[in-house]
N, C-alpha and C positions, 0 to 999 in steps of 0.2 A: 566437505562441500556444504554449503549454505544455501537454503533458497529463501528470498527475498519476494513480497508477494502485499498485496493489499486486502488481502484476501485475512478470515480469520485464523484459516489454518492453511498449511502447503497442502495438505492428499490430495485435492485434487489439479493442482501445479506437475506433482513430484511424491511417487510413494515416499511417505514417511523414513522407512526400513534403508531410502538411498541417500537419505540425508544428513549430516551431521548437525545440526541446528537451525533453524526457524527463527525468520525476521517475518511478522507478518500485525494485519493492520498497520501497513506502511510505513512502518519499525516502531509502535508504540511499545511491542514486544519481543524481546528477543531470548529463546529460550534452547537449552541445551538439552534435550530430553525430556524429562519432567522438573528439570530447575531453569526456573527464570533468571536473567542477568541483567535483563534491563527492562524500565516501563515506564512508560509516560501516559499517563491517564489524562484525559479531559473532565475538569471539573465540572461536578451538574449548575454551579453556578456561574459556569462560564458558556454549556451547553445549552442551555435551558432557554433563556432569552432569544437563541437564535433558532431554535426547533419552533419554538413558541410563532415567530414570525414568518417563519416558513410555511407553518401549519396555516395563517392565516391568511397566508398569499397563494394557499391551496396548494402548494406545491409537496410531492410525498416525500418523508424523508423519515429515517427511520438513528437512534440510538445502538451499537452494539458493543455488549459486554458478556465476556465468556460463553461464547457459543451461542448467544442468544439475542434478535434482535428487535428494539422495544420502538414500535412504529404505529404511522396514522394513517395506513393503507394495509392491504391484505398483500403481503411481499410474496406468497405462493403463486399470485396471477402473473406476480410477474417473473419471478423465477421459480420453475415448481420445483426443483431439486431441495428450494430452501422452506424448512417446517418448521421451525423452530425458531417461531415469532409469537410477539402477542401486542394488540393493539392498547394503544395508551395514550391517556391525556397527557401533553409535554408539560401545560404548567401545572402538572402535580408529579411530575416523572422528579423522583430525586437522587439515582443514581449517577454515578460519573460512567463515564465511557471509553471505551479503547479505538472507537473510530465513530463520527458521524458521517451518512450517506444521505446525499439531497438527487433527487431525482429531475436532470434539466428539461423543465420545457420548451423555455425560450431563451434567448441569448442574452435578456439581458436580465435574466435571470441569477448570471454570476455575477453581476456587480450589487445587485441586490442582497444576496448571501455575504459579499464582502466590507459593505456597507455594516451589517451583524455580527461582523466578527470581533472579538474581544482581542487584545492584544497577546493576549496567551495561546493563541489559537492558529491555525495556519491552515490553507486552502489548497488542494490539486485538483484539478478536473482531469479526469480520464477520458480516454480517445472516443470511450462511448456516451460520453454527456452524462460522466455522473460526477456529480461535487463533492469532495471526501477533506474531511475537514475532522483534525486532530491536533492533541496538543504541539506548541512549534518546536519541543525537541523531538517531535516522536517524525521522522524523517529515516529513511534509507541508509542514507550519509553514518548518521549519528550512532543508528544503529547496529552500522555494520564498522562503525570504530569503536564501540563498546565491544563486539564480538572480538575484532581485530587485537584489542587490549589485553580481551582473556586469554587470546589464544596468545598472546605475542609474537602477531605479527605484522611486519609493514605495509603501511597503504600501498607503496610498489610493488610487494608481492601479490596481489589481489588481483583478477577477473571479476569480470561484472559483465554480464550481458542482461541488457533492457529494451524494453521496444517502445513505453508510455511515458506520461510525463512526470509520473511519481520517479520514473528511472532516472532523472537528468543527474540529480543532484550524487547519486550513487554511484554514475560512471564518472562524474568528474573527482570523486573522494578519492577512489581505486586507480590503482599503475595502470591498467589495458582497461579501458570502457568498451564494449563492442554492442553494436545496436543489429540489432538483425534487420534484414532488406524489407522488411514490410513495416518497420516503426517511425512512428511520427516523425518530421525530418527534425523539430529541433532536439529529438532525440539523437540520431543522428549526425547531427552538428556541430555535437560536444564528444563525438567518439572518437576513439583510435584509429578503430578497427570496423565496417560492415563486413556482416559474415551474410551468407542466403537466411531465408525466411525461417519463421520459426517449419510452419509447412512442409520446408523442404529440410526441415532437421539440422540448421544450420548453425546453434550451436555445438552439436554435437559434432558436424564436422572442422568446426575452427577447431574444438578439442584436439580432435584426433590431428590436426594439421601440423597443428601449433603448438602443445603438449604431448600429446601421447607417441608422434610419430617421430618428432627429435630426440625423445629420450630412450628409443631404441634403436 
């Protein structure tokens, strides 16, 4: 089993220990334990320019690479779970990165960031208004057909359950896409399959419906 996540790391998705590999930063990486298989980094010269204009359209947005996330706001106020930041000038920031986050004000706020984007670059906004913006192979899809390759296996043999809009491109790659009852509808839209909520544990009971129970 895989978990898939935009997140930097699955623990708090999916203990670690019930996983067999990690797609995360919205597959800029995808990693087998402690070996990585795949990576798509964002170049600081492709990042740069567009933190740069972010920062001066006041809008908070932050750099993260390895654990750590390099930003022009204090990220603790706004998520306190997260410590392990430091604030930085963008135009002297010269790292690349494994995912940028822009934090949405206003609506038209995403066409402004997109307006910034380098052609090497590509944009998701997520259901809570945040803009996550990574290089354009580093995608769900891609990620999980690099995993697919190692492990050799077919796109048809695969499940995928998503509920956001990072997920679209992941349930259409995979045989069953299943969007659970509380996700976005164009989530949705491109599924197989809705299963109940995440809430109501509703991947776990497509599992048990539709795996676990016809094969005994």
């Amino acid at each position: 089993m895989a978990c898939a996540t935009g997140r930097g790391t699955s623990v708090r998705v999916i203990p670690d220990e019930m996983i067999d590999a990690g797609i995360t930063y919205n597959g800029a990486i995808v990693n087998i334990g402690a070996a990585v298989i795949y990576k798509r980094l964002l170049p600081c010269l492709s990042a740069r320019p567009l933190l740069v204009a972010c920062a001066k359209r006041g809008l908070r947005a932050a750099s993260q690479y390895k654990g750590m996330d390099y930003a022009n706001f204090i990220v603790s106020d706004e998520w306190s779970f997260i410590t392990d930041f430091e604030i930085v000038d963008f135009g002297k920031h010269d790292m690349d990165a494994e995912k940028l986050y822009i934090l949405i004000d206003e609506p038209d706020d995403i066409a402004f960031i997109r307006k910034h984007l380098s052609e090497d670059l590509h944009l998701s906004v997520s259901r809570d208004h945040m803009a996550m913006v990574m290089h354009k192979e580093a995608t769900k899809s891609k990620a999980l057909a690099a995993l697919a390759g190692h492990w050799a296996i077919k796109p048809s043999e695969i499940v995928a359950f998503g509920d956001d809009a990072n997920d679209v491109d992941m349930l259409q790659y995979c045989g069953i896409g299943v969007a659970v009852a509380n996700a976005l509808d164009e989530v949705k839209n491109v599924a197989d399959h809705i299963c109940d909520s995440n809430e109501n544990d509703g991947v776990a009971g497509w599992l048990e419906e539709n795996v676990l129970r016809p094969a005994t």
